[in-house]
Backbone bond lengths (Angstrom), bond angles and torsions (degrees), N, CA, C in turn:
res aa  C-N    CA-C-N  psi(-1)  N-CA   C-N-CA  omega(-1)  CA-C   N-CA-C  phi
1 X - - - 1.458 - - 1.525 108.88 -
2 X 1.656 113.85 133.76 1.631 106.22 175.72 1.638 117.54 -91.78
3 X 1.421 105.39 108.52 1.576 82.58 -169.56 1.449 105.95 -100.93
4 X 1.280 114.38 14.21 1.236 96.99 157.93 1.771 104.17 -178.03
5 X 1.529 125.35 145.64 1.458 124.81 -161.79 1.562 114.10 -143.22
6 X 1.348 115.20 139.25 1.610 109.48 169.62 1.525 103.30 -124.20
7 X 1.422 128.60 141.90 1.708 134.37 -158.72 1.652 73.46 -123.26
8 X 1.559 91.56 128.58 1.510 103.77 169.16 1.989 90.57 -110.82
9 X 1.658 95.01 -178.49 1.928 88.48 159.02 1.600 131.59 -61.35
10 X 1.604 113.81 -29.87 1.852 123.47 -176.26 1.659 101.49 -117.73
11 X 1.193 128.90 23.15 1.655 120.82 -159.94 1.348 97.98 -179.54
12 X 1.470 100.83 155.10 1.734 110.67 179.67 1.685 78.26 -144.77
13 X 1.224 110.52 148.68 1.443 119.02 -166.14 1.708 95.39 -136.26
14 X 1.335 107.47 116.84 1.562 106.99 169.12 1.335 126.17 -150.52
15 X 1.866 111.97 173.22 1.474 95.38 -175.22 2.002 91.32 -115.00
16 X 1.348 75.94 149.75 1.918 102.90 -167.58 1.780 102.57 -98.24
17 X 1.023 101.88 121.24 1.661 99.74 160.26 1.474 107.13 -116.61
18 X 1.401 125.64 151.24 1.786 116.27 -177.24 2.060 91.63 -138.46
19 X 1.232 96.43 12.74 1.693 102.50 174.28 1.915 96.37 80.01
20 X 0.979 134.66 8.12 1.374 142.31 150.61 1.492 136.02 -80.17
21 X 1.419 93.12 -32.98 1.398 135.65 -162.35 0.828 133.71 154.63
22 X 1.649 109.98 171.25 1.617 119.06 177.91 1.483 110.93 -123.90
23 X 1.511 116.95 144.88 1.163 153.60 -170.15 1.580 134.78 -134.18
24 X 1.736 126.89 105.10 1.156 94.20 163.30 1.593 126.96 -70.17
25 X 1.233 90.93 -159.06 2.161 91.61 -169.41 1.210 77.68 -177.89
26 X 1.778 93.69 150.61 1.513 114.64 158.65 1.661 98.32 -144.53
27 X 1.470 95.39 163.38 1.792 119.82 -172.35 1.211 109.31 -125.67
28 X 0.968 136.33 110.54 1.936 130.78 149.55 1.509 99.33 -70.79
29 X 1.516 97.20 148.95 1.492 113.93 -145.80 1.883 87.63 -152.64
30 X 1.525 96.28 118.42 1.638 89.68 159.75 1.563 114.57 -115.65
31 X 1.126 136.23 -157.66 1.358 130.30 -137.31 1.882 86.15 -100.75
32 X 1.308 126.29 -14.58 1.568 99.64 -178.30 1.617 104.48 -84.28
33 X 1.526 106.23 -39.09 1.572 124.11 -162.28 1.790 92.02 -68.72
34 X 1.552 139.91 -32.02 0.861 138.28 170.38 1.829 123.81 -52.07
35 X 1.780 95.32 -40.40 1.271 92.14 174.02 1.409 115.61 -81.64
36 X 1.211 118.99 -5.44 1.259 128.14 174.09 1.257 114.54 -61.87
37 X 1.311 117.70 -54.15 1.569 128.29 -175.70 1.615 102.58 -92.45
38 X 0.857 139.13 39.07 1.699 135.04 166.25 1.465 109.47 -65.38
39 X 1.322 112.34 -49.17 1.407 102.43 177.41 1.809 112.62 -90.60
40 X 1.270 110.22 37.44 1.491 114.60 156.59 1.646 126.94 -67.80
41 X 1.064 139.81 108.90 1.335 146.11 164.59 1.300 124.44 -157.20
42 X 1.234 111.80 156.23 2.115 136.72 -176.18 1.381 104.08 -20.21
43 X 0.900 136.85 96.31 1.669 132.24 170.61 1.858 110.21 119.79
44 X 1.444 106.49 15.45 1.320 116.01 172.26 1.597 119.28 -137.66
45 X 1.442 88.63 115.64 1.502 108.04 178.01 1.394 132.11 -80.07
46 X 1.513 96.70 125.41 1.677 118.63 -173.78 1.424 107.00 -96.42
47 X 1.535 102.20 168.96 1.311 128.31 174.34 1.329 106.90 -108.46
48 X 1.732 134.84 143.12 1.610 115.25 -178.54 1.177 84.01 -157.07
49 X 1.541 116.31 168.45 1.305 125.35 136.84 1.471 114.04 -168.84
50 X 1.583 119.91 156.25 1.324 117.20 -136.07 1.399 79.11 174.67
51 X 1.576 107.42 -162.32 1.381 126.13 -178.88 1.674 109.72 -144.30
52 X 1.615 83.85 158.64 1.808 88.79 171.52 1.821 123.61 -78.41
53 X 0.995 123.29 110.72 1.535 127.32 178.02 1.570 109.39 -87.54
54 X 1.259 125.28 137.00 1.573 123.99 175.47 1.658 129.08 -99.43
55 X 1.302 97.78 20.75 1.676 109.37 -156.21 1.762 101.33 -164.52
56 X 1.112 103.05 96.88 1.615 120.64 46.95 2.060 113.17 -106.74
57 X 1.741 89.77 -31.22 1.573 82.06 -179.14 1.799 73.02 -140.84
58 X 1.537 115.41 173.19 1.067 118.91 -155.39 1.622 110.45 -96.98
59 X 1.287 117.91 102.95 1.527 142.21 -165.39 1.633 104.87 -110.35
60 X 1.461 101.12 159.45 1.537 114.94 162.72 1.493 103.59 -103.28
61 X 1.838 119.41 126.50 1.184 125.73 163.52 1.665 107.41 -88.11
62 X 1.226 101.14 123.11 1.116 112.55 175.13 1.998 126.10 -77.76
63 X 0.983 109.21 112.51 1.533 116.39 -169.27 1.840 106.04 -78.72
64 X 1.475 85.29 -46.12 1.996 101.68 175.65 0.917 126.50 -145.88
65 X 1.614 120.00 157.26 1.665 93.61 -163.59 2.033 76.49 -144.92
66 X 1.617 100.92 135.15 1.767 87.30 172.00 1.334 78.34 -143.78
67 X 1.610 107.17 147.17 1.625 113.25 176.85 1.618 108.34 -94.79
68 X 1.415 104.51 145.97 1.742 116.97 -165.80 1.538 105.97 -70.61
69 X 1.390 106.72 119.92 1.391 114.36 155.99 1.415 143.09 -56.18
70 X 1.987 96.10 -43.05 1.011 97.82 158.92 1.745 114.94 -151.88
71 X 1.877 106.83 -172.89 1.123 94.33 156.75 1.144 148.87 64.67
72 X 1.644 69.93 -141.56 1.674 132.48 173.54 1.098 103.77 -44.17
73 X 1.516 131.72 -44.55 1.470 115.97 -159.40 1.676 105.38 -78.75
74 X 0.751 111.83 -17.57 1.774 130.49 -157.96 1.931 95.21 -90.41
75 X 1.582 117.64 -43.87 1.502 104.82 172.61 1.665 93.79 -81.59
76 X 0.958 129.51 -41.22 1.954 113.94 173.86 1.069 132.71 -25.52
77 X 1.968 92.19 -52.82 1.647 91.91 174.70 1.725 127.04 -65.76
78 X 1.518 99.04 -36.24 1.590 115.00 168.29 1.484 101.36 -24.93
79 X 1.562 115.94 -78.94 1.276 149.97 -153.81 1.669 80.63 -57.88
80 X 1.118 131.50 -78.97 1.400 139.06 -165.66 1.485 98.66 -42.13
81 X 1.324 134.51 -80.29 1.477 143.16 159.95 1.425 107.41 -0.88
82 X 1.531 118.40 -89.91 0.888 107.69 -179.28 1.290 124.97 -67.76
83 X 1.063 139.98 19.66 1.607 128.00 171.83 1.645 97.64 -105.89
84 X 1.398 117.64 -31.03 1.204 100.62 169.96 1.285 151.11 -83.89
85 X 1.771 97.94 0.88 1.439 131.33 -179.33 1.672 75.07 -96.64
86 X 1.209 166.68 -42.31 1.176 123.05 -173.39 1.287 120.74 -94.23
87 X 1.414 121.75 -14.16 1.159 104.64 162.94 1.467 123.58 -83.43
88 X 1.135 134.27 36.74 1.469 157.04 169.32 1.611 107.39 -80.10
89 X 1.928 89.06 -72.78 1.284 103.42 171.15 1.319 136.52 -41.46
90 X 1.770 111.06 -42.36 0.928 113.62 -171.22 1.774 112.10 -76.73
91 X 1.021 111.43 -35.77 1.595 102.16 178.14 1.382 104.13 98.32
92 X 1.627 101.76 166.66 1.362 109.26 167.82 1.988 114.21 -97.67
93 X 1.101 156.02 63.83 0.928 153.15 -121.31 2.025 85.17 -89.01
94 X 1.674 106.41 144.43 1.228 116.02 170.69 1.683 106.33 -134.48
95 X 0.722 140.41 -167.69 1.563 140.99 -157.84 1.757 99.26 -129.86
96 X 1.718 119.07 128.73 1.388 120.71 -136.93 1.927 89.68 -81.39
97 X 1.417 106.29 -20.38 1.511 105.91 173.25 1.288 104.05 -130.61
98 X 1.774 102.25 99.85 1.746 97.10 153.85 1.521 158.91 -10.48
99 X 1.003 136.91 60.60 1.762 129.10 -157.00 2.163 97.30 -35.28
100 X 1.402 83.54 130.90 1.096 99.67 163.57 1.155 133.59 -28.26
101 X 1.352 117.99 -50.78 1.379 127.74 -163.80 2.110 105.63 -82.53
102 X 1.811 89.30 -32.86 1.718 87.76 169.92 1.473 98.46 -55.86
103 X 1.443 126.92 -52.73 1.481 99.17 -146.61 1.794 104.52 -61.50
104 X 1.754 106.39 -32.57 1.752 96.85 -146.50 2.074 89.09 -69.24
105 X 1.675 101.38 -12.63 1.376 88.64 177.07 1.603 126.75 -59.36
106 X 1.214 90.37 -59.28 1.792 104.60 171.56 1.901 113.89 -44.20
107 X 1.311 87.93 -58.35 1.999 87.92 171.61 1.599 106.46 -47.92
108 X 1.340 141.63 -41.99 1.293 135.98 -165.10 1.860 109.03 -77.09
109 X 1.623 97.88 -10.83 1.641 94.67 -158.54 1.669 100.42 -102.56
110 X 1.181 87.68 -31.23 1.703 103.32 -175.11 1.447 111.62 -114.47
111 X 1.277 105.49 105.22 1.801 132.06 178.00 1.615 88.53 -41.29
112 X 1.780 102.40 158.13 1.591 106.34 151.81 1.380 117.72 -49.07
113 X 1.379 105.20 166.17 1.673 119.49 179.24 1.186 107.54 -72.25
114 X 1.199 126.19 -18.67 1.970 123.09 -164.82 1.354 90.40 -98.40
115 X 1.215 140.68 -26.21 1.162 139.69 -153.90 1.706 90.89 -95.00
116 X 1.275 125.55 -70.08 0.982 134.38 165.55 1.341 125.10 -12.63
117 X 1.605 106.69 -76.49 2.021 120.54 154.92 1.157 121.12 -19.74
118 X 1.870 104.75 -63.20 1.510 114.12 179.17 1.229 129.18 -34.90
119 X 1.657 99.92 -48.02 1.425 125.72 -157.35 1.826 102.01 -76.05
120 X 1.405 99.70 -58.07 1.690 95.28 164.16 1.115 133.24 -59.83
121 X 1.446 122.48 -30.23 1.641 103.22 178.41 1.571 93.10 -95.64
122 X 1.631 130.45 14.25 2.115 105.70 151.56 1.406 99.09 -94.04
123 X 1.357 140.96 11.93 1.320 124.86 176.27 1.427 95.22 -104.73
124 X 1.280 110.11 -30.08 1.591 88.56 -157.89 1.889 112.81 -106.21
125 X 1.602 98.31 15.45 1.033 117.55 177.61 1.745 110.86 -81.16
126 X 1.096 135.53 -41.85 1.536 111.14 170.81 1.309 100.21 -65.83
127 X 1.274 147.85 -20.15 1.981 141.88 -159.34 1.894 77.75 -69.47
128 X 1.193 121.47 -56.10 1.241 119.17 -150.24 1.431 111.92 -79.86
129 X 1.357 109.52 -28.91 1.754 111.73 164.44 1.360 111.10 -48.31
130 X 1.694 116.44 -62.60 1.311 126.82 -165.13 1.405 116.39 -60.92
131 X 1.465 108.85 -30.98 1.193 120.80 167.54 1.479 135.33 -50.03
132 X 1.255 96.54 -46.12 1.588 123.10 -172.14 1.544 101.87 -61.87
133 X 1.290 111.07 -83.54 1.744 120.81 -176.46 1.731 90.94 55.09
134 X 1.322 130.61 99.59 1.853 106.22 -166.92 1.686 78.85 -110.89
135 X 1.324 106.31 168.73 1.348 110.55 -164.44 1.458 116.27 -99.41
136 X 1.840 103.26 2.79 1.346 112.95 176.32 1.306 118.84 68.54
137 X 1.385 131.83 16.27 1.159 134.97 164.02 1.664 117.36 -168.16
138 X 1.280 113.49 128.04 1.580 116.26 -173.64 1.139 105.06 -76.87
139 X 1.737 95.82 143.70 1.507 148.94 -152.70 1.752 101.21 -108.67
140 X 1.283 100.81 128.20 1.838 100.17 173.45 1.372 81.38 -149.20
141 X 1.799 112.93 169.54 1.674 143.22 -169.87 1.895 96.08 42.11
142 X 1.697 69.62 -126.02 1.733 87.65 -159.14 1.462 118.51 -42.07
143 X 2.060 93.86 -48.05 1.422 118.25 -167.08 1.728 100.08 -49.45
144 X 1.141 124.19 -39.50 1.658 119.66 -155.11 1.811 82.41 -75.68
145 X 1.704 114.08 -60.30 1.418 110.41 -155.73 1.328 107.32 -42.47
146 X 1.463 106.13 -58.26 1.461 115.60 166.76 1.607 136.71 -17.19
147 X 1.254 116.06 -52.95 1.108 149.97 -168.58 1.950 102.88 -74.01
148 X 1.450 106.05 -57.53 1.644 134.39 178.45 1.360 82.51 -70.86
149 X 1.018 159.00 -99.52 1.229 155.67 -140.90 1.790 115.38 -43.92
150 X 1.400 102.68 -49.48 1.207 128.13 -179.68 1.995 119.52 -55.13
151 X 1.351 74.74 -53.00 1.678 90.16 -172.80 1.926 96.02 -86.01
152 X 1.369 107.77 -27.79 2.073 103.75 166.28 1.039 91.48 -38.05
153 X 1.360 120.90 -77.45 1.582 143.06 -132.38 1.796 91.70 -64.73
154 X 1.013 132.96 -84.39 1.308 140.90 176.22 1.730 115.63 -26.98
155 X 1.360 106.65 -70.40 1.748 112.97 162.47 1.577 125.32 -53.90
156 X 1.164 119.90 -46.85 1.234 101.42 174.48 1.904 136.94 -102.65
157 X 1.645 87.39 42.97 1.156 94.47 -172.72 2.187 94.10 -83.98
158 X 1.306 105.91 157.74 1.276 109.53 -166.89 1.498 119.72 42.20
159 X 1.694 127.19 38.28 1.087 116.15 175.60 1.406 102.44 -138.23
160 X 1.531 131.01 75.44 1.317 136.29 177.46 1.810 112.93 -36.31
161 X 1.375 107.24 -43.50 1.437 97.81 172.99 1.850 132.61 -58.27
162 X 1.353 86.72 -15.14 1.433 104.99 -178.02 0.945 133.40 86.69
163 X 1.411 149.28 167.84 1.720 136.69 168.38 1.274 127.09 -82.60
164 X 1.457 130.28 131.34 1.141 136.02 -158.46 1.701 102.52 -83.47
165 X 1.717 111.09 141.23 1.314 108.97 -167.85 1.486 96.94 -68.81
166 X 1.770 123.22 -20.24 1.771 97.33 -176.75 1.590 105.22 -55.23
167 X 1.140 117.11 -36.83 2.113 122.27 -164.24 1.208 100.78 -39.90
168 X 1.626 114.23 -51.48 1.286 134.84 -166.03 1.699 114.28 -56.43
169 X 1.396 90.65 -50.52 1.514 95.10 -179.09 1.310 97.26 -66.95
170 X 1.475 127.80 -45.31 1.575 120.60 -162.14 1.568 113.96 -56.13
171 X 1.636 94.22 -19.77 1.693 91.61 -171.85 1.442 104.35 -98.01
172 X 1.401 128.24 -4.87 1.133 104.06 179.99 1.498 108.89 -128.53
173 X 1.458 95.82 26.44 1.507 97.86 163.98 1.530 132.30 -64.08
174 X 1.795 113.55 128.86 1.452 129.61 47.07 1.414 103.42 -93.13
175 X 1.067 144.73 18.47 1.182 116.67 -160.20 1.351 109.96 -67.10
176 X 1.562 150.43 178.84 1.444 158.59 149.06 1.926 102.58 -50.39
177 X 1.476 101.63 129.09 1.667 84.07 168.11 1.239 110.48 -95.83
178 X 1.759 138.13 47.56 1.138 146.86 167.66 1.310 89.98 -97.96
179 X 1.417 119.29 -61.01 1.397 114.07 -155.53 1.523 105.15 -83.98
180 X 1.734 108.05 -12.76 1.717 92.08 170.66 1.697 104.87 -66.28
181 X 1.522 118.38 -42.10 1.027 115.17 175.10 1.344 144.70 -36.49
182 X 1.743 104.03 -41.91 1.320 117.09 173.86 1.753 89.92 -79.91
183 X 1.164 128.65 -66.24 1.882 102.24 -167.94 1.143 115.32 -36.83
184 X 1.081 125.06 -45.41 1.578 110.82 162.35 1.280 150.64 -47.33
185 X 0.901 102.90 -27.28 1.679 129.10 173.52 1.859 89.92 -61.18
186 X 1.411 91.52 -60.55 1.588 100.81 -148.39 1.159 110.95 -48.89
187 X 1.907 101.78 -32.69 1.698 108.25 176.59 1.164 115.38 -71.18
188 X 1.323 113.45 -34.13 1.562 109.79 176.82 1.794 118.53 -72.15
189 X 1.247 107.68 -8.19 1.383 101.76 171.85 1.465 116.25 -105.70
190 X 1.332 135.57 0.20 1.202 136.91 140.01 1.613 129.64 -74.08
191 X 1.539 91.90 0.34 1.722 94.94 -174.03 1.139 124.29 87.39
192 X 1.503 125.73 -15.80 1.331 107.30 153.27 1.396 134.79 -34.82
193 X 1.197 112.58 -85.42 1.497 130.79 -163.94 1.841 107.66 -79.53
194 X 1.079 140.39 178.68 1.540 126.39 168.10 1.927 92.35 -154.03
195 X 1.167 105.20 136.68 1.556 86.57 170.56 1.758 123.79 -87.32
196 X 1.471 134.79 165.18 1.172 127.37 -133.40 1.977 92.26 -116.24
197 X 1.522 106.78 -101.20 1.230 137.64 176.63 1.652 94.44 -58.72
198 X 1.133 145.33 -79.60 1.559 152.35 -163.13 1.642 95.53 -156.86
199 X 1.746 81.88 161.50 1.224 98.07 172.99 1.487 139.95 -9.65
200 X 1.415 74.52 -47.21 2.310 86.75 -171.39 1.619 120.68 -113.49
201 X 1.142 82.01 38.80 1.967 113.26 177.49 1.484 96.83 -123.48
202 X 1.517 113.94 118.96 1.767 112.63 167.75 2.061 88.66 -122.09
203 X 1.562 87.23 172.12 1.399 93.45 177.44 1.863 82.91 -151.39
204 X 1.269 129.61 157.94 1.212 124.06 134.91 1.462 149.48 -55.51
205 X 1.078 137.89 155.73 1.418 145.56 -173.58 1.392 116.86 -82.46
């Protein structure tokens, strides 16, 4: 239920009740998903899902937002709620001493840890070459946003998790990754950019 909403130009910012609780939330919104929600307002119930972010204060980012047709969808979620608050509760239960034979199993399946490490940073070492391309000279204002925006758009095409702010720095190194950090922000607070998985995942708008 929305009980209450403010529509900026890139974001509609609101507080969510689902009869569990209450939550604000915010949405970046581009011009189709906008006409989508026109008839959004206080006393009309949506469908969403997204994740909880803790920063700046602890909000739901909204990934999607579709308003309820009917119902049904509204006792679903109940039904959904509670089944997933109990399987919370219930836990994963494991046995307080391992049988022997699990552990020497697990040791046979899963290489050492150094070996393991190794193996990921030589695979994932050309992703990060290709990535980089650095532009050989540091980026401040527009030029950096610009730049982060550019290489979003290109990198995170087919990657729902989004691009990791190290990529970012890699590509626009020397720059500081404080101040890649803050260009980012900046895009994300004009609505460009939105972040994805956590914090240091952006995707474009």
């Amino acid at each position: 239920l929305v009980e209450a909403m403010t529509r900026q130009s890139a974001s509609i910012e609101l507080s969510l009740n689902d009869g569990t609780g209450r939550i604000k939330a915010r949405h970046y919104v581009n011009d189709r998903q906008s006409g989508d929600l026109a008839a959004l307002a206080p006393g009309r119930y949506v469908t969403v899902f997204g994740s909880v972010r803790t920063a700046p204060e602890v909000h739901f980012a909204v990934a999607g937002m579709t308003l309820a047709q009917s119902a049904d969808e509204v006792s679903y979620h109940m039904v959904e709620a509670a089944y997933a608050a109990l399987k919370l509760q219930k836990g994963r239960t494991e046995p307080v001493t391992p049988a022997p034979k699990k552990q020497m199993a697990d040791a046979a399946l899963s290489p050492p840890k150094e070996m393991a490490v190794a193996v990921a940073s030589a695979a994932g070492a050309p992703a990060a070459v290709a990535a980089k391309e650095p532009s050989g000279e540091r980026l401040s204002g527009s030029g950096l946003r610009k730049a982060a925006l550019k290489f979003l758009q290109r990198e995170g095409e087919g990657r729902p998790e989004g691009v990791p702010l190290a990529a970012v720095c890699q590509h626009v190194a020397p720059t500081p990754a404080d101040e890649v950090a803050a260009a980012l922000q900046k895009l994300v607070d004009s609505g460009e950019v939105y972040t994805s998985i956590d914090d240091e995942h952006f995707l474009p708008l």
